[in-house]
Backbone as numpy.savetxt, mean C-alpha at the origin, in Angstrom:
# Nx Ny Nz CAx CAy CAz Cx Cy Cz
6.62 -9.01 12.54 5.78 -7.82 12.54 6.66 -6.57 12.54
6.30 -5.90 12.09 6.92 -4.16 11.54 6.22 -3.13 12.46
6.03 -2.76 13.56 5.99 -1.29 13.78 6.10 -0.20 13.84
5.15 1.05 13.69 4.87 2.04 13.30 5.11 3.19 14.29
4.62 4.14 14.28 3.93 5.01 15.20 2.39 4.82 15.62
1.99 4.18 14.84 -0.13 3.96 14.99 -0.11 2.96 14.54
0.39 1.73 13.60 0.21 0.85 12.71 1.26 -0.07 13.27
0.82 -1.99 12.91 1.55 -2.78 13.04 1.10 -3.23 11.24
2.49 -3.88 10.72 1.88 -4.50 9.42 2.34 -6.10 9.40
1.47 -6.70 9.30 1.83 -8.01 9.81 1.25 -9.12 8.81
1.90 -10.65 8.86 1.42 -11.37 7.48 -0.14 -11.44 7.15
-0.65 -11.45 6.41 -2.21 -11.49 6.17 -2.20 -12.84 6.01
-3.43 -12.90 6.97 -3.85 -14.19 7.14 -5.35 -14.64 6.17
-5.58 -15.78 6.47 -7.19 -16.32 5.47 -8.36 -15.93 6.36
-7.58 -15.47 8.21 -8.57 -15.50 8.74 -8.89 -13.79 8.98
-8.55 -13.01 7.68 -8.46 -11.29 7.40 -10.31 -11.26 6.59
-10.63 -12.20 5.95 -11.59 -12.39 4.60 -12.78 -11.47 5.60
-13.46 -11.96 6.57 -14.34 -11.09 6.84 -14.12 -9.53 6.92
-12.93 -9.09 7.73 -12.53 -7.70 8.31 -11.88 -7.32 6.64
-11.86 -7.87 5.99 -11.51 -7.13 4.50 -12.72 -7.34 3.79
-14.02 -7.76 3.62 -15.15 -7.55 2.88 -15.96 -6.96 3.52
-15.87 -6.65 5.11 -16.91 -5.62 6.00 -16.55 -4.32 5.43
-15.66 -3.67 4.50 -15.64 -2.14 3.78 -15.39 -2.43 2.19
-15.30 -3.68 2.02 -14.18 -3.81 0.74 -15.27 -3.47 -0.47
-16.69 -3.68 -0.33 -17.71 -3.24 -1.65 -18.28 -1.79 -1.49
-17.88 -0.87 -0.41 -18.30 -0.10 -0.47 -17.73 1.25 -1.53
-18.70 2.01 -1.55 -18.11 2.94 -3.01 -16.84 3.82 -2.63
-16.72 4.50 -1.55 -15.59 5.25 -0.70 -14.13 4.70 -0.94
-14.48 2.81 -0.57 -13.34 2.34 -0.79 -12.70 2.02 -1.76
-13.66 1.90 -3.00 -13.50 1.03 -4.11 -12.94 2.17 -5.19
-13.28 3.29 -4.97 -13.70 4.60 -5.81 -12.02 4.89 -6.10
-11.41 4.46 -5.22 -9.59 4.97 -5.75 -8.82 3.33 -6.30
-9.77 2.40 -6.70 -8.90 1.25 -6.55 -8.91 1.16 -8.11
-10.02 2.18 -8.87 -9.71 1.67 -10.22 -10.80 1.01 -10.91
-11.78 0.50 -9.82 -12.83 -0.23 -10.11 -13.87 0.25 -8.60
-15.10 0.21 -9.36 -16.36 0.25 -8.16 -16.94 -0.72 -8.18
-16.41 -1.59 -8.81 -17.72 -3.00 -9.14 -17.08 -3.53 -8.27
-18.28 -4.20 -7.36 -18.35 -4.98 -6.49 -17.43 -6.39 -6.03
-17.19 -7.23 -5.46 -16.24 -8.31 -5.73 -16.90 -8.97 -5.03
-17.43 -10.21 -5.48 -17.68 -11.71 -4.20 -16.45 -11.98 -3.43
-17.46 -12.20 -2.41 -16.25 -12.98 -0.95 -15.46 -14.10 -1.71
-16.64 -14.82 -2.94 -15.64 -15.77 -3.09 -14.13 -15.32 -3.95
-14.32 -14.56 -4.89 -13.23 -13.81 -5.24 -12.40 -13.35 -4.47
-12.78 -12.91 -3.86 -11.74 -12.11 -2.87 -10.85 -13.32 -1.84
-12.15 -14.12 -1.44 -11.00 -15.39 -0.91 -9.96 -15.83 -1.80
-10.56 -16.26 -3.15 -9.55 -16.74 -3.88 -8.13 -15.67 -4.15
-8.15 -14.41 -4.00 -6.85 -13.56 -3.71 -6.17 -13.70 -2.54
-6.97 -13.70 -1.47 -6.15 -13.98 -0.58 -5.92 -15.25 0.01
-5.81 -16.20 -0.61 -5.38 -17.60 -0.74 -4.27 -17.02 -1.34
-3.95 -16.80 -2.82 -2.59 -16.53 -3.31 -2.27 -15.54 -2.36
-2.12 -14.02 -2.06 -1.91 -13.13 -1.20 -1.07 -14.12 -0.07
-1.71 -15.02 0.47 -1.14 -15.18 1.76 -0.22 -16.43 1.77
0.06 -16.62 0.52 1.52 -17.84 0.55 2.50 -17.43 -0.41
2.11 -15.49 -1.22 3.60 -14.81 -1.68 4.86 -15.36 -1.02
5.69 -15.18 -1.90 7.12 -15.28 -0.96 7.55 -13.81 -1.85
8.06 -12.83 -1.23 8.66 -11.41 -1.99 9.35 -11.73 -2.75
10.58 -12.59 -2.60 11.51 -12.75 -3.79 11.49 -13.71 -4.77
10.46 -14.61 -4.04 10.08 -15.87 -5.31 8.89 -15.40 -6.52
8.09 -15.04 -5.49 6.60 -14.63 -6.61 6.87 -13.14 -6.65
7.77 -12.36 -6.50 8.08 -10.23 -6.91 6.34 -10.32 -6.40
5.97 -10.40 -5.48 5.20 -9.60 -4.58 5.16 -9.90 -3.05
4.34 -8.85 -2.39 3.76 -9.38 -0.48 2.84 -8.59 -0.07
2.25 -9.11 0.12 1.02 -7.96 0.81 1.08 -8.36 2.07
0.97 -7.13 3.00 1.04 -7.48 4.64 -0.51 -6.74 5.04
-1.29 -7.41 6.16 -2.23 -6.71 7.16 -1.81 -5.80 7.42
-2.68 -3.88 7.25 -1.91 -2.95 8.34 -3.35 -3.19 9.50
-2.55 -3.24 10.83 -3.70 -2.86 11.93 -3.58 -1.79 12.82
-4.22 -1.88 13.46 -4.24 -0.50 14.78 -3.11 -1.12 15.56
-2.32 -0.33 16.36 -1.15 -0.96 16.95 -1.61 -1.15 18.36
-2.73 -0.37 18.83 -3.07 -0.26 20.16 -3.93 -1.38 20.09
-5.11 -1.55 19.43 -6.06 -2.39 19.30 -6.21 -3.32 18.82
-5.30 -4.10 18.00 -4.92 -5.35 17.09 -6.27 -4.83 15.97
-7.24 -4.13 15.50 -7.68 -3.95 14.74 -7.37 -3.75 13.24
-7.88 -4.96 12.51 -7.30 -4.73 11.17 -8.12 -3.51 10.28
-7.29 -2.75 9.52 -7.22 -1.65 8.69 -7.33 -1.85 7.25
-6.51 -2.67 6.45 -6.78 -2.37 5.41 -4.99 -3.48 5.04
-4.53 -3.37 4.22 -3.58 -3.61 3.32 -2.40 -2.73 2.72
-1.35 -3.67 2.83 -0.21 -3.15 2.33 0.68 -3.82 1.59
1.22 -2.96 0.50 1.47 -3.84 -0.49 2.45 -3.55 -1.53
3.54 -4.64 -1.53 4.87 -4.38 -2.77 4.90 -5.22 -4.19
4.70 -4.90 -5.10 3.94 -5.91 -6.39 4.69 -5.49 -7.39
4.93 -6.26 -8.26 5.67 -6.23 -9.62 6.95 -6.04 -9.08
7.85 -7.01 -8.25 9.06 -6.72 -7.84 10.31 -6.87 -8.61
10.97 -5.95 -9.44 11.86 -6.53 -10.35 13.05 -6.47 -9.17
13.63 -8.06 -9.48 15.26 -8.48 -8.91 16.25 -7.85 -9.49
15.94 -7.49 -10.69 17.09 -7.17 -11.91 17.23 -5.32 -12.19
16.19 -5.11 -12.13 15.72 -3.49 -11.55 15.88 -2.91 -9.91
15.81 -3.98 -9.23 15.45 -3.78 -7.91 14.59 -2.10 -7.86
13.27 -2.71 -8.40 12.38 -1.61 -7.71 11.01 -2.28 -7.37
9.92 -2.11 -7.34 8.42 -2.42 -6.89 7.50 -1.30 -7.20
6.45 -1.84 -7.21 4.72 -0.74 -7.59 4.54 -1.16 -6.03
3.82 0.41 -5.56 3.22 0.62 -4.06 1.90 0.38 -4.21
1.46 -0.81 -3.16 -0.22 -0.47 -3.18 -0.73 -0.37 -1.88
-1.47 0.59 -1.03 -2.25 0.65 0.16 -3.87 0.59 0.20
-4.37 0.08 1.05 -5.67 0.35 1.44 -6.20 0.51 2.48
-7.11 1.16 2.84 -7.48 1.63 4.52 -9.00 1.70 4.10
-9.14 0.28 4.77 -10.54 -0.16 4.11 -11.43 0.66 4.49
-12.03 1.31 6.06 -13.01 1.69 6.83 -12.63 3.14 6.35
-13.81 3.91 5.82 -13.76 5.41 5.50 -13.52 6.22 6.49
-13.69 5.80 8.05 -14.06 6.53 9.03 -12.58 6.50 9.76
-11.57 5.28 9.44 -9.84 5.33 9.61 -9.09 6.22 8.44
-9.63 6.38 7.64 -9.15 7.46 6.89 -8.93 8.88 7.43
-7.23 9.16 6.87 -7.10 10.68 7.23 -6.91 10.74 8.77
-6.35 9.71 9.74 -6.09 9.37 10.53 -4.15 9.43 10.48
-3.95 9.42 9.80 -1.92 9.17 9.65 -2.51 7.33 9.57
-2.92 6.57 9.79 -2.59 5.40 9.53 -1.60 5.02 8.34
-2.41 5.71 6.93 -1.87 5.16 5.86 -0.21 5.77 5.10
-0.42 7.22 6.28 1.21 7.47 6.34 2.33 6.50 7.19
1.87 6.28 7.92 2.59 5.53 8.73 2.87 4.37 8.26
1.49 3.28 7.91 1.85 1.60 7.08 2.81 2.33 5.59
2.70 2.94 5.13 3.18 3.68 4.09 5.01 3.86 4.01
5.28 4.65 5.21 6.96 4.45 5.58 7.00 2.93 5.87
6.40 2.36 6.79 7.16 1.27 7.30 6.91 0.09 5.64
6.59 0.35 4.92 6.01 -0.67 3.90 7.46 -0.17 2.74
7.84 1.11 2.87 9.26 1.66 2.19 10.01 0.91 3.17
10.18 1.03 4.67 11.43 0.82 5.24 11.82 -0.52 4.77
10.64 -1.75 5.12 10.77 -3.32 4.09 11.48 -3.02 3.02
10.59 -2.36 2.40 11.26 -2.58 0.48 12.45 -1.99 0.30
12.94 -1.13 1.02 14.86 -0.75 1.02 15.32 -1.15 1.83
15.29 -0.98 3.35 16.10 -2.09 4.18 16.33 -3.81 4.07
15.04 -4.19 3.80 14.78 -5.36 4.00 15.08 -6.64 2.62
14.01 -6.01 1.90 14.43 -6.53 0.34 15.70 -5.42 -0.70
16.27 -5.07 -0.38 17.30 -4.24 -1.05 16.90 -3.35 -2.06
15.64 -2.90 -2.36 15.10 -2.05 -3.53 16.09 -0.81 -3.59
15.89 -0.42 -4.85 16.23 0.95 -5.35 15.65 2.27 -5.84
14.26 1.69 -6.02 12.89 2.52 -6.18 11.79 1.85 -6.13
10.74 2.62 -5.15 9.42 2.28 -4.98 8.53 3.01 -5.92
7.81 2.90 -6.66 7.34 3.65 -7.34 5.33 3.36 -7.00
4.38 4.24 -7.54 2.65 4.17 -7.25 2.31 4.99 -8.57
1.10 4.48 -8.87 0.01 5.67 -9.44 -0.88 5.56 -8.74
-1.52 7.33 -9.03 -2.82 7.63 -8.21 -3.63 8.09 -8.55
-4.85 8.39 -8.40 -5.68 9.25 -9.58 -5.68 11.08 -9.16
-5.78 11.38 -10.33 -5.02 12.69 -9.86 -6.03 13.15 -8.65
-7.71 12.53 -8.63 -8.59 13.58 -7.79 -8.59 13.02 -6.23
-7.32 11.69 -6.37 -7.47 10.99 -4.99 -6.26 12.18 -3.97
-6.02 13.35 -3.79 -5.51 13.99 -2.85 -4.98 13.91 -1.45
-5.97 13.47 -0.94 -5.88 12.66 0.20 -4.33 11.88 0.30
-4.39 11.03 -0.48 -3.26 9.73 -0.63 -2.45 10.38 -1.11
-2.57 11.39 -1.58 -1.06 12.05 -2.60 -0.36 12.70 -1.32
-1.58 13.61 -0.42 -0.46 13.72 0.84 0.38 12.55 1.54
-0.57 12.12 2.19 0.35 11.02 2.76 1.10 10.57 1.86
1.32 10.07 0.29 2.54 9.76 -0.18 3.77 10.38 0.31
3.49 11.98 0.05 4.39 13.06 -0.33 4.87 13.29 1.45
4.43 12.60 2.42 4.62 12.73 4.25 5.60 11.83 3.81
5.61 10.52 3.59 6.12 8.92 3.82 7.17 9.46 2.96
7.55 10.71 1.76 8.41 11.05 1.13 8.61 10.70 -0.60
7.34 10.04 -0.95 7.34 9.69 -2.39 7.34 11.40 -2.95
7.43 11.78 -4.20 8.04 12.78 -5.08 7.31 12.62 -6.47
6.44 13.47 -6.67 6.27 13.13 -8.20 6.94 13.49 -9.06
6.89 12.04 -10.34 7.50 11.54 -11.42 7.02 12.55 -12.42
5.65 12.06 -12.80 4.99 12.14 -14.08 3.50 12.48 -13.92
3.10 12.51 -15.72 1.30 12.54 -15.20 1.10 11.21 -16.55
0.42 10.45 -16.48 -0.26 9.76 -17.66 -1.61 10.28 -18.10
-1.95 10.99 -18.99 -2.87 12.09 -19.02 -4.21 11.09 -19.14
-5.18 11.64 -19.15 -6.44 11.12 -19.15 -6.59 9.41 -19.61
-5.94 9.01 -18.68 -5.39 6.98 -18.82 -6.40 6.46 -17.73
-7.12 6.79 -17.15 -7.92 6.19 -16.11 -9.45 6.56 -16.22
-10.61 5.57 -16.80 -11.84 6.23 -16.87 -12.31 5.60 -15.41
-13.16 6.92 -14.53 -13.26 6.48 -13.09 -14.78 7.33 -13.59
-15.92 7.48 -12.69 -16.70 8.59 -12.41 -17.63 9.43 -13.38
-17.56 8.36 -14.81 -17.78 8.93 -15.83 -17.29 9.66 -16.81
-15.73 10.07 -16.40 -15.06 10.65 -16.89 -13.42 10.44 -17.26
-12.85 10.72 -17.78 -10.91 9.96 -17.66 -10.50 11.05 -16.91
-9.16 10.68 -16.15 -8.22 10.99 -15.32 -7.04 10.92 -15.90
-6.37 11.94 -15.10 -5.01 11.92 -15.07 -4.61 10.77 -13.95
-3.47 9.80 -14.16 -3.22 9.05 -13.21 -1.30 10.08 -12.48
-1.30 9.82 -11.63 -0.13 10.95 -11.15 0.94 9.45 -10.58
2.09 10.07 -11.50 3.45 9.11 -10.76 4.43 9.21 -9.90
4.52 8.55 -8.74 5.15 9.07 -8.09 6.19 7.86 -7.69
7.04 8.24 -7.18 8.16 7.80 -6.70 9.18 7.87 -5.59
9.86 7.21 -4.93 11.00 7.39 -4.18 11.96 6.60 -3.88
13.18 7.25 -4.03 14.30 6.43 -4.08 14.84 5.92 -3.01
16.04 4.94 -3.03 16.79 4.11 -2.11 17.16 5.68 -1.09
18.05 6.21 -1.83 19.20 7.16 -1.49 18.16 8.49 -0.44
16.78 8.96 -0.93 16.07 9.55 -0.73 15.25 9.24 0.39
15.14 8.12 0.71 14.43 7.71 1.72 15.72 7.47 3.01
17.03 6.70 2.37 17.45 6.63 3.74 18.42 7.96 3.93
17.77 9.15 3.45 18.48 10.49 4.51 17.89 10.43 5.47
16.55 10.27 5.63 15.94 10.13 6.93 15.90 8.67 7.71
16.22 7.84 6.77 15.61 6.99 7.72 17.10 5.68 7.40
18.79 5.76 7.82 19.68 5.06 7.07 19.69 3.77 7.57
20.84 2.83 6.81 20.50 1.54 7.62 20.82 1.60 8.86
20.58 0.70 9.55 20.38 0.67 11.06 19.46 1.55 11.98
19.05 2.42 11.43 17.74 3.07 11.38 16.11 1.52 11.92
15.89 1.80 13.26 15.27 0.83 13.39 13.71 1.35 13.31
13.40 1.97 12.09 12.13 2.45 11.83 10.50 0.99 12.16
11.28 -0.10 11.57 10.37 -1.06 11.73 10.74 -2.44 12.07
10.72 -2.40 13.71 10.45 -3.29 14.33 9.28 -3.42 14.97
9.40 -5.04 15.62 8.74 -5.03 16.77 8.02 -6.73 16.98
């Protein structure tokens, strides 16, 4: 387990499926994932069946549980995907399922400690995300945890009836550990 300041991120288990479909169809949550359509439990089990026997360096992904650190309450998801060995970099993915834990620092917080993994831990050299440009919210907390925008992919995302700009962002090995170098014990516990 990895600790935070507010957040523990810890392996996701099979026994997450309820506390991840009690927010997971709602529109709030779904509305930045890219998709609003709905997902069966059984779908969603069948992800986190794969999800929860990743190995990071065998299958280039991991998704970890983030929870409340005080309350063992699970939150939402965290996540390093498309891991190139040969690139050493990764795509960022978060979720903070419950609308009402939002805008809390949670998802800043699982956010660093989910960088501190992917450069301390697995040796990366860049973390990289897209976001939709009207998701704001998340662009702060990126830009807290220290991601930097890249790029824009112009109207590449139809969400809401309408296309989006998707926004790229990034942060490097070198960039992240000014603040945070090795031996830097950002995430234990």
């Amino acid at each position: 387990m990895y600790c935070g300041e507010h957040v523990r991120l810890r392996a996701l288990e099979m026994s997450d499926l309820d506390n991840i479909m009690k927010h997971w169809n709602t529109y709030e949550m779904r509305r930045f994932l890219g998709s609003t359509l709905p997902m069966s439990e059984r779908a969603e089990k069948e992800w986190l069946e794969k999800a929860t026997t990743q190995d990071a360096r065998k299958d280039g992904s991991i998704v970890l549980a983030i929870e409340d650190k005080k309350t063992q309450e699970f939150l939402g998801t965290a996540s390093l995907f498309d891991i190139s060995s040969h690139s050493r970099r990764a795509e960022f993915g978060i979720a903070i399922h419950d609308p009402e834990k939002m805008s809390k620092g949670y998802g800043t917080d699982a956010t660093r400690l989910t960088l501190w993994i992917g450069f301390h831990q697995l040796g990366l050299n860049s973390i990289y995300l897209y976001t939709l440009s009207f998701n704001e919210r998340a662009q702060r907390a990126y830009e807290k945890a220290g991601f930097k925008r890249g790029g824009i992919f112009r109207k590449s995302m139809f969400a809401e009836g309408d296309f989006h700009d998707m926004i790229i962002m990034d942060i490097l090995r070198d960039e992240f550990f000014e603040k945070y170098p090795p031996g830097t014990p950002i995430a234990k516990g």
